[in-house]
C-alpha positions as CSV (number, residue, x, y, z in Angstrom):
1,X,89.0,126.2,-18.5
2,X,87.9,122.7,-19.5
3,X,86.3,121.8,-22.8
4,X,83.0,121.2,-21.1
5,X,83.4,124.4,-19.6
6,X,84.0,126.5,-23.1
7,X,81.4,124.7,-24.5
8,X,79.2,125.8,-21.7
9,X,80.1,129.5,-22.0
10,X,79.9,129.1,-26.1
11,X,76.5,128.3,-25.6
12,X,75.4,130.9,-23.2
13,X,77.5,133.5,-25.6
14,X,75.4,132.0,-28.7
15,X,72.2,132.6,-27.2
16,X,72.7,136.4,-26.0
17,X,71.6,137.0,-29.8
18,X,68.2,136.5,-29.4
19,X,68.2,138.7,-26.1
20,X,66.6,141.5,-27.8
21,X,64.7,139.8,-30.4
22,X,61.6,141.6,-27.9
23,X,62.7,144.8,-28.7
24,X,61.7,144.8,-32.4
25,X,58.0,144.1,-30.8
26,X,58.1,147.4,-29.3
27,X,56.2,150.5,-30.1
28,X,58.4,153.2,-31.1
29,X,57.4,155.3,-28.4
30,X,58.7,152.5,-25.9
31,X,61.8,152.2,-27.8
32,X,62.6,155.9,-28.3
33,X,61.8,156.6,-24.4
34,X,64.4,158.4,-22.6
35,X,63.8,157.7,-18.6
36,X,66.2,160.7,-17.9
37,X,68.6,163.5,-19.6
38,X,71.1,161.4,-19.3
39,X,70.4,158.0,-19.8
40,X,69.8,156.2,-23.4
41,X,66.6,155.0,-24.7
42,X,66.2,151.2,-25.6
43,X,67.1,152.1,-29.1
44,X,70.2,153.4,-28.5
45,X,71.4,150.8,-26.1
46,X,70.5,147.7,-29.0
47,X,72.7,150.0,-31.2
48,X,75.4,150.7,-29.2
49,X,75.4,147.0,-28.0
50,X,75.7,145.8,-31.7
51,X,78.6,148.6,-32.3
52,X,80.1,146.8,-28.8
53,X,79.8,143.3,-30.7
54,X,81.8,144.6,-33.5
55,X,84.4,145.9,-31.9
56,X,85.0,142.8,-29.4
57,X,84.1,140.3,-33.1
58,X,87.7,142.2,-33.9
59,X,89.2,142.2,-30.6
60,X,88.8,138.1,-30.0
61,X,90.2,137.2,-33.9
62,X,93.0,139.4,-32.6
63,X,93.8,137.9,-29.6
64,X,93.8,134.8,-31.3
65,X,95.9,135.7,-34.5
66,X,98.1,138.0,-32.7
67,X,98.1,137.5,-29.1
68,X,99.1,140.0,-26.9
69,X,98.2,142.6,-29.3
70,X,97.3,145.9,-28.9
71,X,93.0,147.3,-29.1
72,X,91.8,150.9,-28.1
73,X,88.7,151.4,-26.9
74,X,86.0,154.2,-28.1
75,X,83.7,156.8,-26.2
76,X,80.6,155.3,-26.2
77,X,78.7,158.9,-25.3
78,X,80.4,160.5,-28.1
79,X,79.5,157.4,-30.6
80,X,76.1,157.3,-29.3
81,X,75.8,161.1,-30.0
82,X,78.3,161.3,-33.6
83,X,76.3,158.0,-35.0
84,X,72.5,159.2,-35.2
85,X,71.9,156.0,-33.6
86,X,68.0,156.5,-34.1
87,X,68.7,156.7,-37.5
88,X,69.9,152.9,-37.4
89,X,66.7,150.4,-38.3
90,X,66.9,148.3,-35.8
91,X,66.1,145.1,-37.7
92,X,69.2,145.2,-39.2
93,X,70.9,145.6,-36.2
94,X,69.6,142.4,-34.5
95,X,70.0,140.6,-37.7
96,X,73.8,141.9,-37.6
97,X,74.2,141.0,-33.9
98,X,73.1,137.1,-34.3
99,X,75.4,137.1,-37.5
100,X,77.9,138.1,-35.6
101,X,77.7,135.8,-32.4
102,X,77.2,132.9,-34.8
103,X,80.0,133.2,-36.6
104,X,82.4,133.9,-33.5
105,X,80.5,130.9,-31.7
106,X,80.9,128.5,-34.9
107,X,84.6,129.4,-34.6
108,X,85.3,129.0,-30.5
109,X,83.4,125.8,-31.1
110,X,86.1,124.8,-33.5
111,X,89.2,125.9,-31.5
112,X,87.6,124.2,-27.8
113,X,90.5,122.1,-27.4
114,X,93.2,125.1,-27.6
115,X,94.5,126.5,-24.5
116,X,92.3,130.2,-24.1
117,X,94.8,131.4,-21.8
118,X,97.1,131.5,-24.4
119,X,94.9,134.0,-26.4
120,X,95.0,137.7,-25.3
121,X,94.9,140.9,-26.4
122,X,96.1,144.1,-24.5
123,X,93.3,146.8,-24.1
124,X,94.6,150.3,-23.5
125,X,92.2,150.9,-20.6
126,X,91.9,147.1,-19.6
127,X,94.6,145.8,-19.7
128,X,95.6,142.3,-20.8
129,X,92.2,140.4,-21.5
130,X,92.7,136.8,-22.2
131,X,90.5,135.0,-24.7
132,X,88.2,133.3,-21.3
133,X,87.6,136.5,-19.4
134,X,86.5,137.9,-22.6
135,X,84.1,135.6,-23.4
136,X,82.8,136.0,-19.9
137,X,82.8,139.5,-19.9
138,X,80.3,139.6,-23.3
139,X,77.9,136.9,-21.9
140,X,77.5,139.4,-19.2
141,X,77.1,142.2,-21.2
142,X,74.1,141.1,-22.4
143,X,72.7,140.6,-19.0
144,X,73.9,144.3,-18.3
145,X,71.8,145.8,-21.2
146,X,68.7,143.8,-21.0
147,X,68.3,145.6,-17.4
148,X,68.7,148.7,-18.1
149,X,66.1,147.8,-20.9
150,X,63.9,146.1,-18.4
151,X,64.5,149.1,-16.3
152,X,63.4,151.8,-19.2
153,X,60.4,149.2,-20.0
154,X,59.5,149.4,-16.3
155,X,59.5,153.1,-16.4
156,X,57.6,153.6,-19.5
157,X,54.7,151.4,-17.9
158,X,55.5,153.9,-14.5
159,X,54.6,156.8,-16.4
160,X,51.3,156.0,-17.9
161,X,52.7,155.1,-21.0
């Protein structure tokens, strides 16, 4: 990966913290709704998002200070269900998630000119996950979220709401 091309993702990784900024707009009753048994309400997929951006704020300074280390990964279900995620404010949780990305992009920004590949950690369900596929992997994340978000917003509209 180039400089240019960091750069480029960097940027596109900063600004996946204001892709929920919306979501704090929302009437409760949007951000509470639950499409099915089974699938989570907006709320809980800002939350569990955030809890993913911890995790993976740990898992790139790792593969960075000790490459090729070892990270386990969590049930999400079970952390959605243990947390009380609707007990979470939400504000902070947005607030938390641009905090986050700034710091990690400040950081990238300041190691562009290292070789990424070098950087790894080893993921007991992934596998080895290099410092580039990783930063891939959470620009996309946010793309994942926002539509099932989009999808739950569509449905509340659907339904009369």
């Amino acid at each position: 990966m180039t400089i240019a091309e960091k750069e480029g993702w960097i940027d596109q990784f900063e600004q996946g913290s204001a892709a929920f900024d919306d979501v704090l707009l929302m009437s409760p009753e949007l951000q509470r709704f639950r499409p099915s048994v089974d699938a989570w309400t907006i709320h809980e997929h800002l939350v569990h998002f955030v809890d993913s951006e911890i995790a993976t704020f740990h898992r790139y300074r790792k593969a960075i200070a000790e490459p090729q280390g070892q990270v386990v990964g969590y049930d999400e279900s079970v952390w959605t269900a243990s947390l009380r995620y609707h007990s979470v404010d939400l504000h902070d949780m947005v607030s938390l998630l641009k905090l986050l990305r700034k710091v990690a992009s400040s950081h990238l920004k300041s190691i562009v000119t290292q070789d990424w590949s070098a950087f790894s950690y080893e993921h007991d369900s992934q596998g080895l996950v290099t410092l580039e596929s990783w930063i891939k992997e959470y620009v996309d994340h946010v793309r994942f979220h926002r539509e099932y978000i989009n999808r739950n917003i569509a449905l509340f509209a659907k339904n009369g709401r």
